[in-house]
C-alpha positions as CSV (number, residue, x, y, z in Angstrom):
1,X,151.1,266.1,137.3
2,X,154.7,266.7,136.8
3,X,154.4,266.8,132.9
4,X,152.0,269.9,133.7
5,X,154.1,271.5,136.7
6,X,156.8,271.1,133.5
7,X,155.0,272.9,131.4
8,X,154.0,275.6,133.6
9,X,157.9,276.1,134.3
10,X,158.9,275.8,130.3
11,X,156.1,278.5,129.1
12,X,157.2,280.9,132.3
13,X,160.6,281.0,130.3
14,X,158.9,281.2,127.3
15,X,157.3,284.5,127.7
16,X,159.8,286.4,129.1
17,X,159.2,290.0,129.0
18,X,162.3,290.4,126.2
19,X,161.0,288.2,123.5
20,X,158.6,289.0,120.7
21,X,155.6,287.0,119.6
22,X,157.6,285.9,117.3
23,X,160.6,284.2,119.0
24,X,157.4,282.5,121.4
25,X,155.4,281.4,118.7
26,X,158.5,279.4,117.8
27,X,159.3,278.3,121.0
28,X,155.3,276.6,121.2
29,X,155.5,275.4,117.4
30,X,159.0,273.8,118.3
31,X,157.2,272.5,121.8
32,X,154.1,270.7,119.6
33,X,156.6,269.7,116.8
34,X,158.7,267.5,119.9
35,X,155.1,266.2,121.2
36,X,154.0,265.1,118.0
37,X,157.6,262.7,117.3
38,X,156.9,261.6,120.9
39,X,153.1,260.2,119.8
40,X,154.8,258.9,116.5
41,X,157.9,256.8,117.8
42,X,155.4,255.5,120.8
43,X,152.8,254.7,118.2
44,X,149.9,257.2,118.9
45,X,147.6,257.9,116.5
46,X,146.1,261.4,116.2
47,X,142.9,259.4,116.1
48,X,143.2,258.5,119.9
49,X,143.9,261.6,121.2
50,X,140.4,263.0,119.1
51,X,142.5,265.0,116.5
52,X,141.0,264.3,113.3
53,X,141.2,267.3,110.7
54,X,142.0,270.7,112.1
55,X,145.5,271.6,112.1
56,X,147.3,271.6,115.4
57,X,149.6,274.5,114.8
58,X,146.5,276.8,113.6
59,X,144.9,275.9,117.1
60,X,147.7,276.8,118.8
61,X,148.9,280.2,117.0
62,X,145.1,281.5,117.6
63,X,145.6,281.8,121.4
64,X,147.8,284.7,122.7
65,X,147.8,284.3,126.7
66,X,150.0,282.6,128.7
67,X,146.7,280.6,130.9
68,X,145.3,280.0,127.3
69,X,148.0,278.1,126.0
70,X,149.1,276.4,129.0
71,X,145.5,275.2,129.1
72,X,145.3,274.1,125.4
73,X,148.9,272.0,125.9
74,X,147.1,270.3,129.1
75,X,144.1,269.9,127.5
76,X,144.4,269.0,123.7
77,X,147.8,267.2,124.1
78,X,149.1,266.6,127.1
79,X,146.8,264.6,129.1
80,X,144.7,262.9,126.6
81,X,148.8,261.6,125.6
82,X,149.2,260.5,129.1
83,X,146.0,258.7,129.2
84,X,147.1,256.8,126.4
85,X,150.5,256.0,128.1
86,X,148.2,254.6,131.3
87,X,145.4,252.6,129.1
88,X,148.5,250.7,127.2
89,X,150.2,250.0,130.8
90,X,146.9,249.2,132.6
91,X,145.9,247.2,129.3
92,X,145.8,243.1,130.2
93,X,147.3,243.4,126.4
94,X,151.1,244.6,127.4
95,X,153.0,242.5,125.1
96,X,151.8,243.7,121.4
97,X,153.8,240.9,120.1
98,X,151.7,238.3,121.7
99,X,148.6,239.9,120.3
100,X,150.3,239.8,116.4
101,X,151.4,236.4,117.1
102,X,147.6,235.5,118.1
103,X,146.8,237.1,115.2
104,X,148.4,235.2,112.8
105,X,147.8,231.9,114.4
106,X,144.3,232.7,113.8
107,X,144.7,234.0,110.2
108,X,147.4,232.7,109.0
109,X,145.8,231.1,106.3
110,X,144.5,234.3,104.7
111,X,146.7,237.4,103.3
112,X,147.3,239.0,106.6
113,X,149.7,242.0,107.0
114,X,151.2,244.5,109.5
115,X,149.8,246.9,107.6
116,X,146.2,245.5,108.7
117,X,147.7,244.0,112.3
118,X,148.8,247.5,112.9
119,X,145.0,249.1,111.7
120,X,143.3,246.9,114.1
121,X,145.6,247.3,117.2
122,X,145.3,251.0,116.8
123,X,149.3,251.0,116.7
124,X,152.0,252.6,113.7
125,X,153.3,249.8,111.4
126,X,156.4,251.1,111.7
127,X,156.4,251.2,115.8
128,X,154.8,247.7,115.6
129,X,157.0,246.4,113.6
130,X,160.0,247.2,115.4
131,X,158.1,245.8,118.7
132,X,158.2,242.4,117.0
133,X,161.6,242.3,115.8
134,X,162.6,242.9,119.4
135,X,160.6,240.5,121.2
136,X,161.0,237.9,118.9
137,X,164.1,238.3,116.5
138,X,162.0,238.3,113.4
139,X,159.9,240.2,111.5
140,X,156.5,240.1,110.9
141,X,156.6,238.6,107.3
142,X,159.4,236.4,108.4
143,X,157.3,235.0,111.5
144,X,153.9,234.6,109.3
145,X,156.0,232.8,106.7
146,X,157.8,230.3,109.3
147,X,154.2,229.7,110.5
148,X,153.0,228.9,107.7
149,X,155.9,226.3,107.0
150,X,155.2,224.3,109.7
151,X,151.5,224.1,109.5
152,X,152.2,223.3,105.8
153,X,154.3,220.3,107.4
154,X,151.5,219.8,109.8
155,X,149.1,219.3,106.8
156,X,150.9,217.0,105.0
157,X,151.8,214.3,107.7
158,X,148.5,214.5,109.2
159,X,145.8,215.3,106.6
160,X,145.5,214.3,102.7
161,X,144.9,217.6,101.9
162,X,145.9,217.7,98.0
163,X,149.3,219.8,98.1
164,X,147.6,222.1,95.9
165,X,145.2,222.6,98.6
166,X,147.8,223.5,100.9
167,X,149.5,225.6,98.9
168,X,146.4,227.8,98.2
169,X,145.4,227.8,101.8
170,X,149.0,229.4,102.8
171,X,148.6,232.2,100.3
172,X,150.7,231.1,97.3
173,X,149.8,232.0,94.2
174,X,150.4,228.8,92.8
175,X,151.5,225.3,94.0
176,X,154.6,225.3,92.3
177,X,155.9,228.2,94.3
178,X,154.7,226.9,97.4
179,X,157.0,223.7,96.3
180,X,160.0,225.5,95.6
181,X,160.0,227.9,98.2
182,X,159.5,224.3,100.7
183,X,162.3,222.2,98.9
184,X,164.7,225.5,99.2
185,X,163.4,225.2,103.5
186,X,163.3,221.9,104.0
187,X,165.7,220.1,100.9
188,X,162.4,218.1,99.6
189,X,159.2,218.8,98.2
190,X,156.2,218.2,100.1
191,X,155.5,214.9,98.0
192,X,158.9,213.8,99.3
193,X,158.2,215.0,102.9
194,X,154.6,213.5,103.0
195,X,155.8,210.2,102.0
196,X,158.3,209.6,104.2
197,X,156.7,211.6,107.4
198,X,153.0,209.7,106.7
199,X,154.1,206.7,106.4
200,X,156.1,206.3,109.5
201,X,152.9,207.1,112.0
């Protein structure tokens, strides 16, 4: 309600009796340009509001009266926008972070990316992304790939899955990165760390 009652009061000034069409058309393409940064830091895809292939400013620079294009704002932008605001804060999903984290709990083993987390959460990679460094000091590769070092640990004291194996399973192209990249973590190779974790059950 008070977005609209904004609205209504910023297009009054607008189209005062002393500016052209031009200096107005401006005004409104200036108006969309700041509502459209607002969707993309906040993560909004065009998708979710039903905007698919017509161009927004076309839209707007075919209506000429006041009512018209106050009723276009409200209608094509400015409440299906708020409605996204309400589903995310209504959503029993609030923390994105937890859902990426579930995510690559559950799929760790596979070539997950944010590119694919951010696809399926309906969210921008780039908005995502800097949700997860917030909440958890890391980013997303660096969280998947401290995951996948300790089940790799996980493996190796309590399975006999070949290192190979385990290698493969975590995405590496070939065992003997997987062993370098775990000697430079953990200052042995998993051979090492096997033997003298295993044993000692």
């Amino acid at each position: 309600d008070r977005a609209v009652e904004l609205l209504k009061q910023w297009l009054q000034e607008v189209f005062r009796k002393d500016r052209t069409p031009h200096d107005y058309q401006i005004s409104l393409i200036r108006l969309l340009n700041d509502l459209m940064i607002v969707m993309q830091e906040n993560g909004i895809m065009l998708e979710q509001l039903d905007i698919r292939d017509s161009s927004l400013v076309e839209e707007l620079l075919r209506l000429y009266t006041n009512p018209d294009i106050e009723s276009w704002f409200k209608s094509r932008i400015i409440r299906p926008m708020v409605s996204v605001f309400r589903d995310r804060q209504d959503s029993q999903y609030q923390n994105l972070s937890e859902q990426m984290i579930e995510i690559i709990r559950n799929e760790f083993d596979r070539n997950i990316t944010l590119e694919e987390c951010a696809s399926r959460l309906h969210y921008n990679n780039f908005y995502l992304s800097s949700v997860f460094k917030k909440e958890t000091n890391m980013s997303f590769s660096e969280y998947l790939s401290q995951y996948r070092f300790k089940m790799s640990k996980k493996w190796l004291v309590e399975t006999d899955m070949p290192i190979k194996d385990i290698a493969e399973k975590l995405s590496y192209n070939n065992s003997q990165n997987f062993i370098r990249s775990f000697r430079k973590l953990e200052g042995m190779t998993p051979g090492q760390y096997r033997g003298k974790y295993k044993t000692g059950q």
